[in-house]
C-alpha positions in Angstrom: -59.8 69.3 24.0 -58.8 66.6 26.1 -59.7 64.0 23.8 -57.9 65.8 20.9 -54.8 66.0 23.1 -55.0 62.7 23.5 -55.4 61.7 20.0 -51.6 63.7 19.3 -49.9 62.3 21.5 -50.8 58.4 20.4 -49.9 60.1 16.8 -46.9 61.3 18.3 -45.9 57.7 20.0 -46.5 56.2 16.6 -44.2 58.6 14.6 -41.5 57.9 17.1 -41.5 54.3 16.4 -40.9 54.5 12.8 -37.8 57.5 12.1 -37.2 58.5 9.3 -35.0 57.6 6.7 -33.0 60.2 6.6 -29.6 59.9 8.9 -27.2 62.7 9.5 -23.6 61.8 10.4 -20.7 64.1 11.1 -18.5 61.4 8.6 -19.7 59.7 6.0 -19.6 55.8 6.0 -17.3 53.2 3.7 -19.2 50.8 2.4 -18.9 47.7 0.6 -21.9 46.5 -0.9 -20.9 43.1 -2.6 -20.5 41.8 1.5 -23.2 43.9 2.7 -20.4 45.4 4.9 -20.9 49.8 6.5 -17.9 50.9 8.3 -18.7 54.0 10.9 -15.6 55.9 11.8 -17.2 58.5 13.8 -16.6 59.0 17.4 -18.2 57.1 20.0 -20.6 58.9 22.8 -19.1 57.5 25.6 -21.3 59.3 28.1 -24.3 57.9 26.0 -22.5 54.2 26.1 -22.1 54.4 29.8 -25.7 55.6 30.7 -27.7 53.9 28.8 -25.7 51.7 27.1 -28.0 49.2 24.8 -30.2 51.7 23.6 -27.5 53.6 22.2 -25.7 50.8 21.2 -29.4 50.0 19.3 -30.2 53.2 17.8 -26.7 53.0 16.7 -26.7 49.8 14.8 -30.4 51.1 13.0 -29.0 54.1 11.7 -26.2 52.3 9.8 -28.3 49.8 9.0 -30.6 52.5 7.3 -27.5 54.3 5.4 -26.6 50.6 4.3 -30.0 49.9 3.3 -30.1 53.5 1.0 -27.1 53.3 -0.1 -28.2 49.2 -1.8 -31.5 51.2 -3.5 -29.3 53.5 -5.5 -28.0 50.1 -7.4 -29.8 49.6 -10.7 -33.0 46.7 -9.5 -34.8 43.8 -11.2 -38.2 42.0 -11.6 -38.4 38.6 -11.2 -40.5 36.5 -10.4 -42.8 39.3 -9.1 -40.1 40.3 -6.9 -37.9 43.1 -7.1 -34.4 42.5 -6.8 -30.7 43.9 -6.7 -27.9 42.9 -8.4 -24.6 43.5 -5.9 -21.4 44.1 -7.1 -18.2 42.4 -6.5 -16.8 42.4 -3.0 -13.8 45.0 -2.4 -13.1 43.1 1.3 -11.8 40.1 1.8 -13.1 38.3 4.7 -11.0 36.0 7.0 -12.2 32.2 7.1 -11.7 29.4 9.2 -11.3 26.6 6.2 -10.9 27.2 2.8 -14.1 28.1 0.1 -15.6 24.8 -0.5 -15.6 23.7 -3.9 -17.9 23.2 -7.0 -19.4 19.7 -6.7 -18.4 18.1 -9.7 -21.2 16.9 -11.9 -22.7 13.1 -12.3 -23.2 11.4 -15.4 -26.1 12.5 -16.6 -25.2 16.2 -15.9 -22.4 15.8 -18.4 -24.6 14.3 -20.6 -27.3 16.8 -20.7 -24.8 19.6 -20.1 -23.0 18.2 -23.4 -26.3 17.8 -25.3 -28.1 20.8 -23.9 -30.6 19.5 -22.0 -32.3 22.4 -19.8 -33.6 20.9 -16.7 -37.6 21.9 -17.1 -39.5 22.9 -13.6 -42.2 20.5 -13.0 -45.6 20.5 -11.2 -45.9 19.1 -7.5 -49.3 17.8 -8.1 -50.9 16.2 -10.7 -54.3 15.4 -11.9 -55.3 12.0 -11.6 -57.9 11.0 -13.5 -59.0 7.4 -11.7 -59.6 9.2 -8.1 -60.6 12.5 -9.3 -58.3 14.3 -7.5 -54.7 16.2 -7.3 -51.7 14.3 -6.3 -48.3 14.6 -5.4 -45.8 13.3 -7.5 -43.4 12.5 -4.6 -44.0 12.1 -1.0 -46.0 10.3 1.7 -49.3 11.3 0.2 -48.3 9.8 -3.6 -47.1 6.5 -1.8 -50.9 6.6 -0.5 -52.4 7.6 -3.5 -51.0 4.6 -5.0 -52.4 2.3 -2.8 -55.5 3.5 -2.7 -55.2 3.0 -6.8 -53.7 0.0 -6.9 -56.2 -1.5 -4.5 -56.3 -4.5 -7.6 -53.8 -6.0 -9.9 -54.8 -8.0 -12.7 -51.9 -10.6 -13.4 -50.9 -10.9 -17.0 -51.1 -13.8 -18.9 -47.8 -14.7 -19.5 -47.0 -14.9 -15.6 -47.7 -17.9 -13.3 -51.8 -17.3 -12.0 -50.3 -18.0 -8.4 -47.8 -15.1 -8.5 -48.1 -12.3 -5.5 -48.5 -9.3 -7.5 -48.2 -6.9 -4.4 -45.0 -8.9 -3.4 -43.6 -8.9 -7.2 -44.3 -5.0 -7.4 -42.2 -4.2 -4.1 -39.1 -6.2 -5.2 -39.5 -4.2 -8.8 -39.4 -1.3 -6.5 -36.5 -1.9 -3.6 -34.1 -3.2 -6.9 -34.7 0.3 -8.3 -34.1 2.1 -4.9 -30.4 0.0 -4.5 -30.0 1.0 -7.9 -30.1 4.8 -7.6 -28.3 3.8 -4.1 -25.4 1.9 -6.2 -24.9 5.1 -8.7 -25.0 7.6 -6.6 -22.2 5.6 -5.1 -20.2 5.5 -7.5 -21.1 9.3 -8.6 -19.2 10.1 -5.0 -16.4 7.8 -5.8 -15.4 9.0 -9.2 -15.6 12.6 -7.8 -13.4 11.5 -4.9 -10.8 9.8 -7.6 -11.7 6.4 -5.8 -10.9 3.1 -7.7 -14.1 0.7 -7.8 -13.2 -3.1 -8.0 -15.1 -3.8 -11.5 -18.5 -7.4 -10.8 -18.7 -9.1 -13.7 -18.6 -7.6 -17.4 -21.3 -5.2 -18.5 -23.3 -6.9 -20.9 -25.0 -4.0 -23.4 -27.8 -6.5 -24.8 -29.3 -9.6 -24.4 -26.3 -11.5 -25.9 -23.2 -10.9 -25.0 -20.3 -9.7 -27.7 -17.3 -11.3 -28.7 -15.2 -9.2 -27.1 -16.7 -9.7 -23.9 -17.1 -13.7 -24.0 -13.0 -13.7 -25.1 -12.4 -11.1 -21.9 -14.4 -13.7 -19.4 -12.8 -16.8 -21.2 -9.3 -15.3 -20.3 -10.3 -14.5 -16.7 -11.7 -17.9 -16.2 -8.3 -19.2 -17.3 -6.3 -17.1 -15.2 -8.3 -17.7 -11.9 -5.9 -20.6 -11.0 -2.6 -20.3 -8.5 -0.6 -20.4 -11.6 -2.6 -17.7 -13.5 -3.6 -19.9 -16.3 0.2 -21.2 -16.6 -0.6 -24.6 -17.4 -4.6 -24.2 -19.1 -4.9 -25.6 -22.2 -5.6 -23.4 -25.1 -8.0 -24.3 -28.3 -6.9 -24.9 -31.8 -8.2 -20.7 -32.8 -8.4 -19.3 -29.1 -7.3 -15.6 -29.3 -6.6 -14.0 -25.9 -8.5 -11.2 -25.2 -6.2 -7.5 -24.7 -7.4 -3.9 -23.8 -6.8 -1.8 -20.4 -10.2 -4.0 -18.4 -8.5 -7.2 -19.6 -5.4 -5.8 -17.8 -7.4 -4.8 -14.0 -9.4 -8.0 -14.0 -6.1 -10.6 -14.0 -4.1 -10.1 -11.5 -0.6 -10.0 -12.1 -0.6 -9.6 -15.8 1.4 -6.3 -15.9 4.2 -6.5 -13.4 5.7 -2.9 -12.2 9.1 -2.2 -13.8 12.0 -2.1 -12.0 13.9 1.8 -12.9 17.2 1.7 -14.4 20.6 1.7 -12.2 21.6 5.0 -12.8 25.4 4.8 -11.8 27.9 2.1 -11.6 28.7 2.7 -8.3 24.9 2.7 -7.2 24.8 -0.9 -9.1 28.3 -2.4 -7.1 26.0 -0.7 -3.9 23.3 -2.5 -4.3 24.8 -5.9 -5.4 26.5 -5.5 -2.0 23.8 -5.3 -0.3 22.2 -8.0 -1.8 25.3 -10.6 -0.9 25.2 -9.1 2.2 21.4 -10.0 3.0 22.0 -13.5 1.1 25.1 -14.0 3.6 24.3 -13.0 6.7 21.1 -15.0 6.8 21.3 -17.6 9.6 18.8 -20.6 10.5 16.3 -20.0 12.8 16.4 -22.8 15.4 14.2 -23.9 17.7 15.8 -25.7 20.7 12.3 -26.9 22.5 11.2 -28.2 19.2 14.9 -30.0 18.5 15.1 -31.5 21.9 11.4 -33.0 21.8 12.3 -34.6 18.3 15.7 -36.1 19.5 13.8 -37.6 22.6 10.8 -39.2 20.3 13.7 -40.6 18.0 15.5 -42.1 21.1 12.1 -44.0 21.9 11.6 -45.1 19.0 15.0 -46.7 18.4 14.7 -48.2 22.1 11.1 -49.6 21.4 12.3 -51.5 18.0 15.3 -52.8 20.1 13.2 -54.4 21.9 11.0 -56.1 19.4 14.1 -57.3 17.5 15.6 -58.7 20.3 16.5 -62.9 20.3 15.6 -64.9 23.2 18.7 -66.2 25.1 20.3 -70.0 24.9 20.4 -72.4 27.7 18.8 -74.4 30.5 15.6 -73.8 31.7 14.0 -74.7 35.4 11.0 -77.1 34.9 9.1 -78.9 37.3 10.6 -81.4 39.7 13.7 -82.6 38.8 13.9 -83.0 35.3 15.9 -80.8 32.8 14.3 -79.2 29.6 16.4 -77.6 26.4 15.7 -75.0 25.0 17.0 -75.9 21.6 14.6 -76.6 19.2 14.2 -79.5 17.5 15.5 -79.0 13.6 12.8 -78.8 10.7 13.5 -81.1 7.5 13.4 -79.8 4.3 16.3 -77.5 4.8 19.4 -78.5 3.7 19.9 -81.2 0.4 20.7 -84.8 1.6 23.7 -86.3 -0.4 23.5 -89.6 -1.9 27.3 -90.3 -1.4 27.8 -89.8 2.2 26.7 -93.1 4.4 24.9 -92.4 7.5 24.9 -94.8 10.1 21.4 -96.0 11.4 20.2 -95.2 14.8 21.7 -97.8 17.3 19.2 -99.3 19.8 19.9 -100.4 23.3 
């Protein structure tokens, strides 16, 4: 008897771990099943609360969760996937948030372009068969990068490329040009969703050989790289400048902003006014340190060529002893013209 005793009351210990599913309630609960919300009007035990206050509080919160959990099984379910399912109706509460509902990330190129051709994106394998190690492998990841070494162990080196080429070296430059690639349009994926302006490098080129459009557009730009924006470039006998909207954001300064319309006479005297105004009131800016320096330099300069142009004075000078020197030199011949007319008398001796 003892051990059947014993055998009830472990059946009894597990039964009162799992309850049923079955929960009475004086009033019945509002629920909103689209935001998985039960509201429980019923009274509070508050004698229950204050004794023992988190198992109440936890047999509380199981019993709605149990009538919110019923009440989700009466909506019509699904299989997919192996997996049942429920589909929720729309949400009768709204709910308050802290910023507003994010957005729909607007699509990338290629989206658009499958979504306008209807292109289904197809679920694809993680592994793959490969035949040369005989073995499955990723198709992504660590372990692919390793496959592919372990592959790739040798590469032959085609005939058409130098013999002394690095193969290994040639195959990771392929490589990192791809990743900047992808790197460079998702990019610009971000910035044409953000409504960001990208400065256009260079003129896409759609083939090997450029078109004619294109070679007039990068003629015209070439000319207009100068200060005076191809002012002054000389043209060709049948040059034709290029036009469209890129020609336009490559040159800068080619459309000028116009200026809107005086709408009333008395806004035009106003700002004619304004504009004499600004014209007369403008005043010099002087700079007296700068002005003074420049009035000194000028001083010197006069005083130093005063000096150079200076003539030596007339008159005695001291010699040695007693004898007297002139300064005045003798004359030089050839100066003046001698005339034949006038007698000169000869040099009288002593």
């Amino acid at each position: 008897m003892d051990i059947v005793n014993q055998i009830l009351l472990n059946e009894q210990k597990k039964a009162e771990k799992y309850k049923p599913i079955t929960v009475d309630k004086h009033l019945d609960l509002e629920f909103d099943l689209g935001t998985l919300l039960a509201f429980d009007t019923n009274d509070v035990d508050s004698k229950l609360l204050k004794s023992n206050k988190d198992d109440y509080l936890h047999s509380l919160t199981r019993d709605n969760t149990q009538l919110l959990l019923n009440k989700i099984w009466e909506l019509p379910t699904e299989r997919i996937d192996e997996a049942i399912v429920v589909r929720l109706p729309q949400p009768t509460t709204v709910l308050p948030r802290a910023k507003p509902v994010p957005k729909p990330r607007p699509l990338t190129k290629w989206q658009e372009f499958a979504k306008a051709k209807g292109i289904t994106k197809k679920k694809k394998d993680k592994l793959q068969w490969d035949e040369q190690l005989q073995k499955w492998v990723p198709l992504y990841g660590f372990r692919k990068a390793a496959a592919e070494k372990e592959k790739n162990w040798l590469i032959e080196v085609p005939q058409n490329v130098d013999p002394m080429t690095d193969m290994y070296e040639k195959k990771a430059s392929e490589k990192s040009e791809k990743v900047a690639k992808n790197e460079l349009q998702r990019l610009k994926n971000i910035a044409r969703a953000r409504k960001v302006k990208i400065p256009r490098v260079g003129l896409p080129v759609t083939s090997d050989k450029a078109s004619a459009t294109q070679l007039a557009t990068a003629a015209t730009v070439a000319k207009a790289s100068t200060a005076s924006l191809g002012k002054f470039q000389d043209k060709l006998p049948k040059e034709k400048e290029a036009r469209g909207k890129g020609v336009h954001e490559l040159i800068p300064g080619k459309e000028r902003k116009r200026r809107a319309p005086i709408p009333t006479p008395q806004a035009e005297r106003e700002s004619n006014l304004n504009l004499l105004d600004s014209i007369l009131n403008k005043r010099p800016k002087i700079d007296m340190e700068k002005a003074v320096a420049k009035h000194i330099h000028n001083e010197q300069v006069m005083r130093s060529e005063e000096k150079k142009n200076m003539k030596p004075s007339k008159g005695k000078r001291k010699g040695k002893g007693n004898a007297t020197n002139f300064s005045a030199k003798k004359p030089k011949a050839g100066r003046g013209q001698r005339n034949p007319n006038k007698k000169t008398p000869g040099r009288k001796r002593r």
